[in-house]
C-alpha positions in Angstrom: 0.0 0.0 0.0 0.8 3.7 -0.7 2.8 5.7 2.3 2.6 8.9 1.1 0.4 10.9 -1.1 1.5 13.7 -3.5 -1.0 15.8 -5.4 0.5 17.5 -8.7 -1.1 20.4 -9.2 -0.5 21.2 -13.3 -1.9 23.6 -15.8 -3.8 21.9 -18.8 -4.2 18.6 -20.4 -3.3 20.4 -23.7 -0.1 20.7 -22.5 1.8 17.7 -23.8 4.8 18.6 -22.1 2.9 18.1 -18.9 1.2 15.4 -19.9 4.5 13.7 -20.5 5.9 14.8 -17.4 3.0 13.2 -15.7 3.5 10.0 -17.2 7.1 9.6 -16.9 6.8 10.1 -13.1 3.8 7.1 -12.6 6.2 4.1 -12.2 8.3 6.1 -10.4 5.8 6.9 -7.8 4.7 3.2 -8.1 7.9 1.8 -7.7 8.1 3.5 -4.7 4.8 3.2 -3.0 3.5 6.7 -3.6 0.0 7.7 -4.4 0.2 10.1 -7.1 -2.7 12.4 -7.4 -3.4 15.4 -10.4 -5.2 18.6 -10.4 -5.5 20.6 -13.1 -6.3 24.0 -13.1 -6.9 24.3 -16.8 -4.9 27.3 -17.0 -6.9 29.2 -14.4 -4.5 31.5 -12.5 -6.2 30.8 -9.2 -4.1 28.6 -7.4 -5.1 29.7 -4.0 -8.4 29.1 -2.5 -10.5 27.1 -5.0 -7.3 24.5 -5.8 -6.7 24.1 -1.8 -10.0 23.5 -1.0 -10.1 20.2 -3.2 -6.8 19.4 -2.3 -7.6 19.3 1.6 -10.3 17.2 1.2 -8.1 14.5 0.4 -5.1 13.1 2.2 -2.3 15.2 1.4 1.4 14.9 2.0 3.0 17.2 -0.3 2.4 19.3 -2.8 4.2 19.4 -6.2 2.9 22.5 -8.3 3.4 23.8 -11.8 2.7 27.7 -11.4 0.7 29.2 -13.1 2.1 33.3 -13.0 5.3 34.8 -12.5 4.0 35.8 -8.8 3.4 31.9 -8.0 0.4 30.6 -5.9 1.1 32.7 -2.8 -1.4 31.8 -0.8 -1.6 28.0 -1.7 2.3 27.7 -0.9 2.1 29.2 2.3 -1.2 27.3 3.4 0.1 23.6 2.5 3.5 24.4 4.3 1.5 26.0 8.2 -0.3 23.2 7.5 3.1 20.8 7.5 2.8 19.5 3.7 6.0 19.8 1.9 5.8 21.5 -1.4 8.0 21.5 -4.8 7.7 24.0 -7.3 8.3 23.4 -11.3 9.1 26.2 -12.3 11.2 29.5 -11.3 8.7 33.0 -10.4 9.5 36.4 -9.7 10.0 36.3 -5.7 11.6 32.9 -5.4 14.4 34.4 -3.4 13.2 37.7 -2.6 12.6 37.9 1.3 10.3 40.9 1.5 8.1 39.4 -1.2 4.9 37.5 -0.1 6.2 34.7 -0.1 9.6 33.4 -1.0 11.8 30.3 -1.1 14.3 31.7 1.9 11.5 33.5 4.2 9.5 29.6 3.7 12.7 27.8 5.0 12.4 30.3 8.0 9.4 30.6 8.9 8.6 27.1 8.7 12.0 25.1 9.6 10.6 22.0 9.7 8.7 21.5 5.9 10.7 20.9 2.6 9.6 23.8 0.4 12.0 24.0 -3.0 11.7 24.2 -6.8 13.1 21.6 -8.8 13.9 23.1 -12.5 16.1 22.5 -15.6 19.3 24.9 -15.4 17.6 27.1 -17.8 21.3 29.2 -18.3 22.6 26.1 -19.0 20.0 24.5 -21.4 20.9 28.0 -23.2 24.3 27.1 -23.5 24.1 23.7 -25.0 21.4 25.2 -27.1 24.8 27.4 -28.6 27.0 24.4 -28.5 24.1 22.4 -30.8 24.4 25.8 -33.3 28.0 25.2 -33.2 28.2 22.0 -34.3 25.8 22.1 -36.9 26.6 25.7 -38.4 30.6 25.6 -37.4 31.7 28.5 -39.5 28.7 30.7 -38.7 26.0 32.3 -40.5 22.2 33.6 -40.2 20.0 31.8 -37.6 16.5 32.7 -36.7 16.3 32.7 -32.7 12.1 31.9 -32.1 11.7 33.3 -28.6 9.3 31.8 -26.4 8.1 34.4 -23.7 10.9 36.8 -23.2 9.1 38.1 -19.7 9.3 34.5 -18.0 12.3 33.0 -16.4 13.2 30.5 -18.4 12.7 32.4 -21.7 14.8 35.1 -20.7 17.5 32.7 -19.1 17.3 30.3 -22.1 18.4 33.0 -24.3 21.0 34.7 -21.8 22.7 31.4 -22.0 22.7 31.4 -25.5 23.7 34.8 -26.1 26.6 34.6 -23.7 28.0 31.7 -25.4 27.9 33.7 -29.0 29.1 36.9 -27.2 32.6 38.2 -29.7 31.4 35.8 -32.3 30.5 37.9 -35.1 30.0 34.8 -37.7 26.5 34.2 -36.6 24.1 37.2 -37.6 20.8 36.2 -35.2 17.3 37.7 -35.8 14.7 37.2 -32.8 10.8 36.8 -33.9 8.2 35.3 -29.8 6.6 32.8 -30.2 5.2 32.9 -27.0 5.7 29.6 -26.0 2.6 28.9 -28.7 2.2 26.9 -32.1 -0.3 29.3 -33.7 1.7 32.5 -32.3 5.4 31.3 -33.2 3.6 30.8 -37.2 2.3 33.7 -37.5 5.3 36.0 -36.5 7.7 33.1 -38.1 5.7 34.0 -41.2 5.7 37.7 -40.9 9.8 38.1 -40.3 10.1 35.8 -43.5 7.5 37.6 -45.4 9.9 41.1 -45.2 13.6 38.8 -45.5 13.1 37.1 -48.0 13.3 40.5 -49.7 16.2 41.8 -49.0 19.2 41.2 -50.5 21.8 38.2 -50.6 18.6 36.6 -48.0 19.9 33.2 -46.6 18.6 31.1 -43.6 21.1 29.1 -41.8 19.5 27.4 -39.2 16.3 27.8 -37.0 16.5 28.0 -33.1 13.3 27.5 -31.2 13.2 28.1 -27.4 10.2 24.9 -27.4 9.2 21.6 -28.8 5.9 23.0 -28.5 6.3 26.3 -31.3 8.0 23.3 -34.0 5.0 22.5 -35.9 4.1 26.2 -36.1 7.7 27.4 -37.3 7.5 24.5 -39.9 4.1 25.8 -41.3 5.4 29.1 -41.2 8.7 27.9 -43.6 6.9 25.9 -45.7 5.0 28.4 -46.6 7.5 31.2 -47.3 9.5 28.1 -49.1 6.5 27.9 -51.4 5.4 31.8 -51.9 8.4 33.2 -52.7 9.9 30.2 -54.4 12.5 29.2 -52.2 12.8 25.6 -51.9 16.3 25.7 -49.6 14.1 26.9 -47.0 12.9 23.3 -46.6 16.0 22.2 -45.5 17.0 24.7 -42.9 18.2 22.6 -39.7 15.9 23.5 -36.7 17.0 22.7 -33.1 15.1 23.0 -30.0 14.1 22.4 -26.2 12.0 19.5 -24.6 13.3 16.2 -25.1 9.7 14.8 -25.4 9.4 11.1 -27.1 7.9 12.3 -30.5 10.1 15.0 -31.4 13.6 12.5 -30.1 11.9 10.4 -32.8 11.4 12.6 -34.8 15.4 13.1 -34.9 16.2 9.8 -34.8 14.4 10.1 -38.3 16.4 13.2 -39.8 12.9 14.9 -39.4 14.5 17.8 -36.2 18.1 18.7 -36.2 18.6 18.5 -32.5 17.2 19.4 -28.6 17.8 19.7 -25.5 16.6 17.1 -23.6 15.3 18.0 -20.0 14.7 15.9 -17.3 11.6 15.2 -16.2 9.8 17.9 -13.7 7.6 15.8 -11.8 9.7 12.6 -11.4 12.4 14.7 -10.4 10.3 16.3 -7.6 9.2 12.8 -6.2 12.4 12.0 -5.9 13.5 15.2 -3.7 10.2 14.2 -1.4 10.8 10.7 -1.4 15.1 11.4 0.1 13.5 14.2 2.6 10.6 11.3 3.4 13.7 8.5 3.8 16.5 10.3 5.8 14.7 14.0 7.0 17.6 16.0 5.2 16.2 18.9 3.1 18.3 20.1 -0.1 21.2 22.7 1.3 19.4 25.2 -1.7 16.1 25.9 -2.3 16.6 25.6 -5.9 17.6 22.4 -7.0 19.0 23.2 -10.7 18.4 19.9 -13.1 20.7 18.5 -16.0 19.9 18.8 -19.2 21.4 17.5 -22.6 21.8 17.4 -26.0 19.8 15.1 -28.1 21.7 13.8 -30.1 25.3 14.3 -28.8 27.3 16.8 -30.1 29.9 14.5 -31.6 26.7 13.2 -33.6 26.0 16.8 -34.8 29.8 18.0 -35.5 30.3 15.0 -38.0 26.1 16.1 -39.4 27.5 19.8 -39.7 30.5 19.1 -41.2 29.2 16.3 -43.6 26.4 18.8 -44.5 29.5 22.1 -45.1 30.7 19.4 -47.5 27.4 18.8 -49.5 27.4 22.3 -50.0 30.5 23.1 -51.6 30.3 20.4 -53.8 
C-alpha cells in the first residue's frame, strides 16, 4: 500500500509537455509506494483558495505545483507548508528568493524550519548554452540563424536566451534575428511567417539554421517555412536545420528520423520532484538550496552533430 500521497497540481491537459511529465513520473511513484494524485487547473491563475479547498479534502502529504504566473500561488504555498505539507515547485517566479516578497523560497525555509519547500527546474542558463553548442556543431563557420523566442518576460525564456547569447558573445560569424513565439504553435507561425514575409526581400537573404526556445512552437515554425519556401519560391528553406528544447518522445523520434536537427533534452519535472520528497521522506535531510537546478542535454550528442555539420559544409561546396 501507498505511504505517502502527492498531489500535482499542473496547468492543462493540452499541454503535452505536462502530460508527459506526468507520465514519466507514474512508475516512479509506483515503484516507490507513492499515491500520485493530479489537479488541473486548466490554465486558471487561481491557485489559491479554490485549488486548496479540493486538495484538503483528500489526504495530502505534499504538494508538487506547476505555477501558473510569475507571482506563484502565494497563498496555496504558504497554506500547505502552516499546514506541514512539503511543497516542490516546477518552475522559477519572480519572488523565489526575494525575502520581502509574499512569499519566497528563503522567508519559507524560515518561517517554517521543519517543511521541505524548494523548486526543482532544468538549469535554464545552461540549457541556453548547450542550445549554442548544438548551433556550433551544426553551423561551425557561422552564418544567419532565426532565434524563435518563447516568452521573453518569464524566467526560463529570458535565461534560455541569456545562456545562449553569452555563449555567442565576440562571435560575429553568426548574424541572429529574434521573432516570440510565446511559447505557442499558432503565435510562433504567424510571426515566423511575418519576419520571412519582409527577409526574404532583402538582399543576398539566406537562412542558416532555425532556433526554437520549445518543442511546442516546432509544428508552427515549420508551417510558417513551408509556406514562405513555397510563396516566394524558395525551396532551400525546406532544408533549414531547426534545433530545439524539450526532449519529449515524438520530437527524439522525430530526430532519430532526420525529421529535427537537435534538442535539449530535460529531465523530467515531476519525477524529479518525487524523488526530492521521497530522500527528505527517507533520511529527514532537506536540499542545502532551495533551488535544485536539473541536468539537461543534447539530443543527439554533439559529436553526432559535429560530424552532421561538417558532412552537411561538405554537401554544399560540392
Amino acid at each position: 500500500m501507498p505511504t505517502n500521497r502527492i498531489v500535482a497540481v499542473l496547468l492543462t491537459h493540452k499541454d503535452e509537455t505536462q502530460l508527459s511529465w506526468l507520465e514519466d513520473a507514474r512508475p516512479l511513484a509506483a515503484r516507490m509506494s507513492i499515491d500520485l494524485v493530479d489537479q488541473w487547473t486548466e490554465n486558471s491563475t487561481v491557485q489559491s483558495q479554490q485549488i486548496g479547498e479540493r486538495v484538503w479534502k483528500q489526504r495530502c502529504d505534499a504538494l508538487i505545483i506547476l505555477a501558473a504566473t510569475m507571482m506563484g500561488p502565494t497563498v496555496l504555498l504558504r497554506e500547505a507548508v502552516s499546514r506541514g505539507k512539503s511543497v516542490v515547485l516546477l518552475n522559477r517566479t519572480s519572488t523565489d528568493m526575494d525575502e520581502n516578497a509574499a512569499w519566497s523560497w528563503p522567508r519559507l525555509r524560515r518561517d517554517f524550519p521543519g517543511t521541505l519547500a524548494a523548486s526543482t527546474v532544468p538549469d535554464a542558463v545552461e540549457t541556453g548554452r548547450v542550445q549554442a553548442r548544438q548551433l556550433k556543431a551544426v553551423l561551425p563557420n557561422g552564418g544567419h540563424v532565426l532565434h524563435v523566442l518563447g516568452d521573453p518576460a518569464s524566467f526560463d525564456g529570458k535565461e534560455r536566451l541569456r545562456g545562449m547569447e553569452e555563449s555567442l558573445a565576440g562571435d560575429d560569424t553568426y548574424k541572429v534575428s529574434k521573432v516570440t513565439g510565446g511559447f505557442q504553435e499558432t503565435l510562433a507561425e504567424e510571426t515566423c511567417m511575418h519576419w520571412l514575409r519582409f527577409a526574404v526581400l532583402t538582399p543576398d537573404f539566406s537562412l542558416d539554421v532555425v532556433v526554437s526556445q520549445s518543442e511546442i512552437m516546432i509544428p508552427g515554425i515549420r508551417r510558417a517555412v513551408e509556406n514562405a519556401a513555397r510563396r516566394f519560391n524558395r525551396p532551400d528553406l525546406r532544408n533549414v536545420p531547426m534545433l530545439a528544447i524539450d526532449g519529449l518522445p515524438r520530437y527524439k523520434k522525430e530526430i532519430d528520423k532526420g525529421l529535427l536537427t537537435a534538442t535539449v533534452e530535460m529531465p523530467s519535472r515531476v519525477s524529479s520532484a518525487i524523488e526530492t520528497l521521497a530522500r527528505y521522506w527517507q533520511t529527514g535531510t532537506k536540499p542545502t538550496q532551495p533551488i535544485i537546478h536539473l541536468p539537461v542535454a543534447s539530443y543527439p550528442s554533439l559529436d553526432i552533430l559535429r560530424s552532421r555539420g561538417v558532412s552537411r559544409a561538405k554537401a554544399r561546396r560540392s
